[in-house]
C-alpha positions as CSV (number, residue, x, y, z in Angstrom):
1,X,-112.2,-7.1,-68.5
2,X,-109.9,-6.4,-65.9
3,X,-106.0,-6.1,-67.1
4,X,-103.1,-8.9,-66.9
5,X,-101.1,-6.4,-64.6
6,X,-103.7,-5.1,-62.3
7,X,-104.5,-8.6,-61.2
8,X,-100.8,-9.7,-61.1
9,X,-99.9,-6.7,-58.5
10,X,-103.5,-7.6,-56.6
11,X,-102.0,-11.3,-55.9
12,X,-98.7,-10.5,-55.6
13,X,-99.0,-7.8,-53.1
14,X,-100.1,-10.7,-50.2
15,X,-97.5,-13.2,-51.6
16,X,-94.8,-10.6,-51.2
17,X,-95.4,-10.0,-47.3
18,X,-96.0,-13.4,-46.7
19,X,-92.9,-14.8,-48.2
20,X,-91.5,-11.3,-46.3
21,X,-92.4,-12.8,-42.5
22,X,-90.7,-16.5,-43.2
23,X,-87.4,-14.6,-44.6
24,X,-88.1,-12.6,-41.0
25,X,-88.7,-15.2,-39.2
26,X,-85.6,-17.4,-41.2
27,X,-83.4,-15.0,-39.9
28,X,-84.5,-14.8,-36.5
29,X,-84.2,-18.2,-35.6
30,X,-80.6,-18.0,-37.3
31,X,-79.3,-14.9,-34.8
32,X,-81.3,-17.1,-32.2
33,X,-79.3,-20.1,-33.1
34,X,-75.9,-18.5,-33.7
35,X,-76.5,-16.5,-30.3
36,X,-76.8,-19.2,-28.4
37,X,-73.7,-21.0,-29.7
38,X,-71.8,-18.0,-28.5
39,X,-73.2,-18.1,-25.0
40,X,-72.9,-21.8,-24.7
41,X,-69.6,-22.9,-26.6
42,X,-68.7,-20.5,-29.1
43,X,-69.0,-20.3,-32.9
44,X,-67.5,-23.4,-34.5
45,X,-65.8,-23.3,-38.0
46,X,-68.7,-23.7,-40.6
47,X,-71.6,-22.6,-38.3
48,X,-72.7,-19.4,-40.1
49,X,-72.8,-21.5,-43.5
50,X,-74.6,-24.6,-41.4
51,X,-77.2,-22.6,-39.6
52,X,-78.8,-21.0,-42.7
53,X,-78.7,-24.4,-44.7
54,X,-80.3,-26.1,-41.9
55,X,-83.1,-23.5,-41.0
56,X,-83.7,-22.5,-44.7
57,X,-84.9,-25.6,-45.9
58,X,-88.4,-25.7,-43.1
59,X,-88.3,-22.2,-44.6
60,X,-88.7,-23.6,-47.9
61,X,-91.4,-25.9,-47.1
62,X,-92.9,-23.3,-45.5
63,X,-93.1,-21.3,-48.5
64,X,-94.0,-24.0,-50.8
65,X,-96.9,-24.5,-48.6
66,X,-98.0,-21.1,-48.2
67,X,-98.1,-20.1,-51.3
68,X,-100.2,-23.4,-52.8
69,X,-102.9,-22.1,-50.0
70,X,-103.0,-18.5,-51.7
71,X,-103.1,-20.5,-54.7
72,X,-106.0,-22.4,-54.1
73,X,-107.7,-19.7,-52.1
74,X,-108.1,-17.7,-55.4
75,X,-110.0,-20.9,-57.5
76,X,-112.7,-20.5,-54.6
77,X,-113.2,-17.4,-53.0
78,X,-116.0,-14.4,-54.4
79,X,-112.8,-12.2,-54.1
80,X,-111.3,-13.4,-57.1
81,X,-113.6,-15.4,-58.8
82,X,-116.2,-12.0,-59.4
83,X,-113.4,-10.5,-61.1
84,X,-114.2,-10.0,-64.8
85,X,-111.6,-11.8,-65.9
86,X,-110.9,-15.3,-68.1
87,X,-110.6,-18.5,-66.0
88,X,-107.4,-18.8,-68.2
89,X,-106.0,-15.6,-67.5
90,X,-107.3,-16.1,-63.7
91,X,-105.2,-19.5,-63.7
92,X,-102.1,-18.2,-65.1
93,X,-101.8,-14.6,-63.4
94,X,-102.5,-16.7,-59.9
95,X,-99.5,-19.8,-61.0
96,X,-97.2,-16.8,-61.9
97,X,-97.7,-15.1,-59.2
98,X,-96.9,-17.8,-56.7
99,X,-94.1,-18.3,-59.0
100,X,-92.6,-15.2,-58.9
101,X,-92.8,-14.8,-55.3
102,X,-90.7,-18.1,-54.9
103,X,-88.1,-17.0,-56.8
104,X,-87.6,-13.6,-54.7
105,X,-87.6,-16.6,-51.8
106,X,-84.9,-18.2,-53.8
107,X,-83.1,-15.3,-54.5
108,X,-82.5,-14.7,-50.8
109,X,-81.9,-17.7,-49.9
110,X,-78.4,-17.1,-52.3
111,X,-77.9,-14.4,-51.0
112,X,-77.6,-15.4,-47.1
113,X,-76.0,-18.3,-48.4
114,X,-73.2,-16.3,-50.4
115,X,-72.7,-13.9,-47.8
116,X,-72.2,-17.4,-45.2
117,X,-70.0,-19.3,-47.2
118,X,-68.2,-15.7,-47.4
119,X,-67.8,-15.8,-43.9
120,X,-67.3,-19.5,-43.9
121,X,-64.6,-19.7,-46.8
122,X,-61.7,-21.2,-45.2
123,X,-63.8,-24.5,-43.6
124,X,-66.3,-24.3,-47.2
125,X,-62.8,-25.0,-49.3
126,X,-61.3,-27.7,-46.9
127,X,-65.0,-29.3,-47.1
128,X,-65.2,-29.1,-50.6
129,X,-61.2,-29.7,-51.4
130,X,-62.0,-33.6,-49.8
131,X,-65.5,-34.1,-51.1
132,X,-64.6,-33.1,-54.9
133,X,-63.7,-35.9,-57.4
134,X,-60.3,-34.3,-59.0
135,X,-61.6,-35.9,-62.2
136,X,-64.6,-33.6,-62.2
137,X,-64.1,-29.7,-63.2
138,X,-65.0,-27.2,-61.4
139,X,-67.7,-26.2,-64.7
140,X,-68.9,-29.6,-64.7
141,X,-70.2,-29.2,-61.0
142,X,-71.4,-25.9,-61.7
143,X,-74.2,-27.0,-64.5
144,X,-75.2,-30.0,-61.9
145,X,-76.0,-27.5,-59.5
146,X,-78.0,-25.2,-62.2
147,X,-79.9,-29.2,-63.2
148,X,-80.8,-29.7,-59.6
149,X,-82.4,-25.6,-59.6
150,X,-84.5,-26.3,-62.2
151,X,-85.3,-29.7,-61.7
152,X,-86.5,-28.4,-57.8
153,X,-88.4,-25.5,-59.9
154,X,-90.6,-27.7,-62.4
155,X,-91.5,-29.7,-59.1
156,X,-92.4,-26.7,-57.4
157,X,-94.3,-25.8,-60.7
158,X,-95.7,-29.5,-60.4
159,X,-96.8,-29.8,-56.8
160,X,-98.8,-26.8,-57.0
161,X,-101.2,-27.4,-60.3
162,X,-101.4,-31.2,-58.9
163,X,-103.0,-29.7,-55.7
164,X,-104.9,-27.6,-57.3
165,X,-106.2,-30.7,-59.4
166,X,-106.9,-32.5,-56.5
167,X,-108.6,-29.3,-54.8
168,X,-110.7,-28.3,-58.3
169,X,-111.8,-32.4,-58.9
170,X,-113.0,-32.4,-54.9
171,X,-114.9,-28.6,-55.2
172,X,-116.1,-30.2,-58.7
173,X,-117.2,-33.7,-57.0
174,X,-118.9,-32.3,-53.7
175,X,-121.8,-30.3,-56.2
176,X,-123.1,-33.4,-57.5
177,X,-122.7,-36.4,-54.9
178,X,-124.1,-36.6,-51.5
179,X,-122.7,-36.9,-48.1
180,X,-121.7,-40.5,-48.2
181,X,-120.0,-40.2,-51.7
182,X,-118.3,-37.2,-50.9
183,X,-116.4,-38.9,-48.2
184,X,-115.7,-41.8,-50.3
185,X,-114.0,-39.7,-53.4
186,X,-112.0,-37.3,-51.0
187,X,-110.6,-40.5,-49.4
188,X,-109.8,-41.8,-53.3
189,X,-108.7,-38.7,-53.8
190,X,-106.2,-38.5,-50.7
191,X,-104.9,-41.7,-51.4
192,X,-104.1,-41.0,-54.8
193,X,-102.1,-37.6,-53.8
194,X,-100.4,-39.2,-50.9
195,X,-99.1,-41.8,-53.0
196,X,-98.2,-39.7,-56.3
197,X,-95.6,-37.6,-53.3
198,X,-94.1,-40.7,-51.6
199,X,-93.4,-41.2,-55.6
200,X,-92.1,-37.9,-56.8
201,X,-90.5,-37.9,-52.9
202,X,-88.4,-41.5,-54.5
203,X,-87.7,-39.7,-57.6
204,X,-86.2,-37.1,-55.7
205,X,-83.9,-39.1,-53.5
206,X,-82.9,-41.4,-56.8
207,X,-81.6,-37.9,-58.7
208,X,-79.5,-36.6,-55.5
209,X,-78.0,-40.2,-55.5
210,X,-76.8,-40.0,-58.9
211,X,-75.1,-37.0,-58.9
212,X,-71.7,-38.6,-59.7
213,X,-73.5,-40.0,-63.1
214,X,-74.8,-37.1,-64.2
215,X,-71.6,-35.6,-65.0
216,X,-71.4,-37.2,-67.8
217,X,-73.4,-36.1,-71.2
218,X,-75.8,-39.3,-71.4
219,X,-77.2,-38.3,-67.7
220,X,-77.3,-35.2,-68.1
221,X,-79.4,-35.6,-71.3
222,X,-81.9,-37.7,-69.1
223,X,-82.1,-34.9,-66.5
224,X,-83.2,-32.4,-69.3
225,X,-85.9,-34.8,-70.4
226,X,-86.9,-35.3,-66.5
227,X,-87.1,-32.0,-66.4
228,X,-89.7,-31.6,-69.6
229,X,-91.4,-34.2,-68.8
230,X,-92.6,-32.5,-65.1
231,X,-93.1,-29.7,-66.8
232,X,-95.5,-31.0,-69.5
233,X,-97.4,-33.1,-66.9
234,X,-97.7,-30.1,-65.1
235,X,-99.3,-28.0,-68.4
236,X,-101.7,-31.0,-68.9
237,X,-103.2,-30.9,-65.5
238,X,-103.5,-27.0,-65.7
239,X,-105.3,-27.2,-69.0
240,X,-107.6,-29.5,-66.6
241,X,-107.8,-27.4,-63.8
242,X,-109.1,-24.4,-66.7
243,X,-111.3,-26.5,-67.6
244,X,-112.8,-27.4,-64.3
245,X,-112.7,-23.8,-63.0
246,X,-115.1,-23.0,-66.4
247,X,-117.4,-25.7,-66.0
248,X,-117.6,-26.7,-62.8
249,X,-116.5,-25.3,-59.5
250,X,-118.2,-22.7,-57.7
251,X,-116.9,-20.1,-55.1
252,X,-117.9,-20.1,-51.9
253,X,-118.8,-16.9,-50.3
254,X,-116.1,-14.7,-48.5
């Protein structure tokens, strides 16, 4: 059987120059963005810190969604499927992987964001000094912040074992039905997913809008259980997607 570690480096290796070209690209389109402020009117106060928020969050999409196709490429293709290895260990190395590789994303993004608001201080502290509720400390705002992380992670973690449960039950469908039927589940199918992110999309927007109430330690008790209960959703459906990667789904050839 081929080794935990040899199949982690293997994945990761891809995943590491891909989430290399969007930081690449990120940046570019910053420079591009700040240079052409300085031909056209000049660098404004807060610019630095507002051009890499803006441009960093089609960069985090585009992560998100590159890494769920490397995902699901894996559950599929004769490359990785003839590997003598576990479905299990297949499933988990491959989720960890993608993992891992958003978090180096995330990393970066904190730094280019710390080394902005560096550069930004003086407008950042105005900003902040009239936004802040004086009845809120300063640690108070810090755990939110640390919530809203890991809340954003275990949706990550979520998104990416529901498409695979989407992609596996669809692979797992097409071998037994015909034409007609096939059509007919992948539209269910669809459905079902477009409708499950137009919800998780709401639960998103209803979280950010009660910020203020999740100072205090009632809410912020909620958020933990939030927070567990994606999680645990997300561990059903990949004991599912196991299962239907053992039984079920075949690769197709490379």
């Amino acid at each position: 059987m081929t080794s935990f570690g040899k199949v982690f480096q293997v994945m990761s290796r891809d995943r590491f120059r891909t989430i290399n070209k969007i930081i690449l690209v990120e940046l570019a389109v910053i420079a591009g963005t700040l240079l052409w402020s300085v031909a056209t009117r000049g660098i404004q106060s807060g610019e630095f810190f507002g051009a890499t928020m803006s441009w960093s969050v089609p960069a985090l999409f585009a992560a998100i969604i590159l890494m769920s196709v490397a995902n699901e490429h894996v559950y599929t293709r004769d490359t990785y499927r003839l590997i003598p290895i576990g479905e299990t260990k297949l499933y988990t190395t491959n989720l960890l992987s993608s993992l891992l590789m958003f978090l180096y994303f995330s990393v970066i993004q904190v730094v280019l964001y710390a080394i902005t608001s560096t550069i930004d201080a003086k407008f950042l502290s105005s900003l902040f000094a009239d936004l802040m509720n004086p009845h809120y400390p300063l640690g108070e705002a810090i755990k939110i912040v640390i919530g809203l992380e890991l809340m954003g992670l275990a949706l990550v973690i979520l998104s990416w074992t529901t498409i695979s449960l989407v992609h596996l039950v669809v692979s797992a469908t097409n071998n037994f039905l015909p034409n007609v039927s096939r059509r007919a589940v992948d539209t269910v199918l669809y459905i079902v997913v477009i409708y499950l992110v137009v919800r998780v999309a709401a639960f998103i927007f209803h979280e950010f809008n009660n910020l203020s109430g999740m100072m205090s330690a009632g809410m912020q008790t909620q958020f933990i259980v939030n927070i567990v209960g994606i999680l645990v959703v997300a561990a059903i459906e990949a004991v599912i997607n196991v299962v239907l990667l053992k039984k079920w789904v075949e690769t197709i050839p490379n």
